[in-house]
C-alpha positions, -999 to 999 in steps of 0.1 A, spaced: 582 551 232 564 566 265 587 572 288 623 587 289 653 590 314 681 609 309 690 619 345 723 631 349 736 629 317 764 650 307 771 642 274 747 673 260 773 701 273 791 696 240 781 713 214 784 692 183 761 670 206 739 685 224 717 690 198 708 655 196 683 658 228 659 676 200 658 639 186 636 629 213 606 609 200 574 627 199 556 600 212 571 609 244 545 609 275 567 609 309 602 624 303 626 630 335 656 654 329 668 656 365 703 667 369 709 667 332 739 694 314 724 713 286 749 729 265 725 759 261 691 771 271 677 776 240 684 743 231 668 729 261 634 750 252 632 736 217 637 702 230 610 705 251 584 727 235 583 698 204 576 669 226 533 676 217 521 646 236 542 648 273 520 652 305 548 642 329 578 663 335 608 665 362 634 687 354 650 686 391 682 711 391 687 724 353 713 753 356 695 760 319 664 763 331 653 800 341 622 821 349 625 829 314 630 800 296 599 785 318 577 809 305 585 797 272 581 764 275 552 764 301 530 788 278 537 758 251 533 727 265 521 737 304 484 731 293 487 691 292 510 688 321 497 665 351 528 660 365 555 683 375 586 680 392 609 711 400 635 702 430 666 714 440 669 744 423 688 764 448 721 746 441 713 771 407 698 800 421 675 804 387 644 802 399 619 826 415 584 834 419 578 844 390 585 806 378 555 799 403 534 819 384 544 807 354 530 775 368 496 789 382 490 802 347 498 778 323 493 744 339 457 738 343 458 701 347 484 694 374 475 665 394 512 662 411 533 693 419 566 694 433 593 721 442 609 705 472 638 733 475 632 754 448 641 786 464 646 795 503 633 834 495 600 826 478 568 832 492 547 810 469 520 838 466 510 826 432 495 790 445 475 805 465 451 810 429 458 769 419 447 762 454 419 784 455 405 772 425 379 742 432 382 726 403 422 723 400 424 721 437 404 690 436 427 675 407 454 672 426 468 642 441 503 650 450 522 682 466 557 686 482 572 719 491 598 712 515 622 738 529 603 774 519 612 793 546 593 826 533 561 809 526 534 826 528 516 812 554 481 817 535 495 791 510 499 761 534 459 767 545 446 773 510 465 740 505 448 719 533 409 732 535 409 730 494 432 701 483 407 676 497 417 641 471 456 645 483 470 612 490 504 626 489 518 655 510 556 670 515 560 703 542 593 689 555 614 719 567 585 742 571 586 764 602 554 777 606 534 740 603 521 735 636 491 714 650 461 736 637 475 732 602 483 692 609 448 694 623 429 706 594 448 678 570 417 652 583 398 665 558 419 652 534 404 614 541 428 600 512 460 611 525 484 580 524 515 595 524 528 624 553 566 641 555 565 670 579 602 663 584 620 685 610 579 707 619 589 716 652 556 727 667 538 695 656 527 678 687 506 644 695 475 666 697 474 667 656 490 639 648 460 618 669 437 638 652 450 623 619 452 590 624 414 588 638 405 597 598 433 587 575 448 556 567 485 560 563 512 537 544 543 560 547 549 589 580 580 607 584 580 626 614 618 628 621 623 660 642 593 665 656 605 661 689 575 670 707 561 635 692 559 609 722 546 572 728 510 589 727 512 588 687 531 554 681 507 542 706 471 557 684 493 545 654 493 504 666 458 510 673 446 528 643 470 522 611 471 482 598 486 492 567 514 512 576 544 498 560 571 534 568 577 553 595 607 577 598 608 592 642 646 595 645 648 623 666 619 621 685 636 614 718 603 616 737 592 582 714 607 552 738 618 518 719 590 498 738 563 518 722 585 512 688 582 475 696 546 477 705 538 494 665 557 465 655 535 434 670 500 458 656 513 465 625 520 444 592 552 425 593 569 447 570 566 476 587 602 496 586 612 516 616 639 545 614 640 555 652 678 568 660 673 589 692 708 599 707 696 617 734 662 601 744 646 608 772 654 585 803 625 564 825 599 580 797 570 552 799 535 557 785 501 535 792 465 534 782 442 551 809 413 528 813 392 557 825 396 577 796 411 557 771 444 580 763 478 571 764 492 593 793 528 594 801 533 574 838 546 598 863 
């Protein structure tokens, strides 16, 4: 067996039982544990720490899962990891930076890292050395860190002038990404997949700049309400193989530039545009002098 899921089983809180997830075949590559009640923590590191042959791990949500017990089990199997996934752990309140360190320093392989609401107080100081690094910044492929409102601002530019083969890329809920950061992301030229969910200061002027160098299959730019037919518009003109978009929210984006994306893009395409409180007579068009889409006054 290769691959293992056991989210959100419950069955393991009872002790005569729980033992039984140390049974897991070592043969195991890809195990997911999300949501899944351990009776005890020290059972859940000697399940883990035998599996000798994983290199894909999500564990999103384990009340049994500390800074602790992720030392213990990072500093044994960490080094042939390429794929972690550590979300939602502030339902638990378990994990801090230290975890993140943990991660730095033991997990030299990662190729896909992600700790979508892992903590709203950490700072994520420690990635600045995994994204620093050449080498492991060019390994990876795949990054979300949604919601840290106390990162360190350092991180999130490490992140885009190093991580230069990311095709996939989560900052939903971040407040200080803004178009210089959004801007710099071109340089990523493999970047496929974009959620900067709810990234207030993100404007057209970044967005544009993106979609000149990268070619996109999934966007979600719900809450960036600064967003307006100007980027739908580049999009029709620029993206063929765009098959997700997510603008709800944007109330500047008008449902005629929607329907315009639509007739340019593949057939599949799917649209999630709910705007409540859009912006009346709002009407964008192509200057033929400069080749812009300006809004029509």
């Amino acid at each position: 067996m290769l691959q293992l899921n056991l989210s959100y089983t419950t069955c393991f809180l009872q002790e005569p039982v729980a033992d039984y997830i140390c049974c897991m075949p070592l043969s195991l590559v890809d195990l997911c544990l999300s949501g899944t009640q351990v009776y005890s923590t020290q059972i859940m590191i000697r399940a883990l720490t035998r599996l000798t042959h994983l290199e894909h791990l999500r564990v999103n949500g384990l009340a049994t899962i500390n800074d602790d017990a992720l030392d213990k089990i990072l500093s044994v199997m960490g080094c042939r990891l390429k794929t972690l996934e550590m979300n939602g752990y502030i339902t638990v309140g378990s994990l801090t930076d230290r975890s993140i360190e943990h991660i730095v320093n033991y997990c030299p392989l990662l190729e896909e890292l992600s700790l979508n609401l892992l903590s709203f107080t950490s700072t994520l100081d420690s990635l600045l050395q995994l994204f620093g690094t050449p080498k492991r910044a060019l390994q990876l492929r795949s990054v979300s860190l949604s919601s840290f409102r106390n990162i360190n601002e350092q991180v999130l530019w490490s992140l885009v002038e190093n991580c230069l083969n990311l095709k996939e890329l989560e900052l939903s809920g971040i407040p200080f990404v803004h178009d210089a950061l959004i801007s710099s992301l071109k340089h990523c030229k493999k970047l496929s997949h974009l959620n900067i969910k709810g990234c207030k200061q993100v404007t057209d002027s970044s967005i544009c700049d993106l979609l000149g160098v990268c070619k996109f299959i999934s966007l979600v730019l719900s809450g960036c309400f600064h967003l307006t037919d100007r980027s739908i518009l580049a999009m029709a003109h620029t993206q063929p193989f765009l098959e997700e978009i997510y603008i709800s929210g944007c109330i500047r984006i008008s449902p005629a530039a929607v329907r315009y994306l639509q007739d340019n893009t593949i057939r599949r395409l799917y649209i999630d545009h709910k705007i409540p409180n859009a912006i009346p007579d709002a009407l964008m068009a192509r200057n033929l002098d400069t080749g812009l889409f300006e809004q029509v006054k």
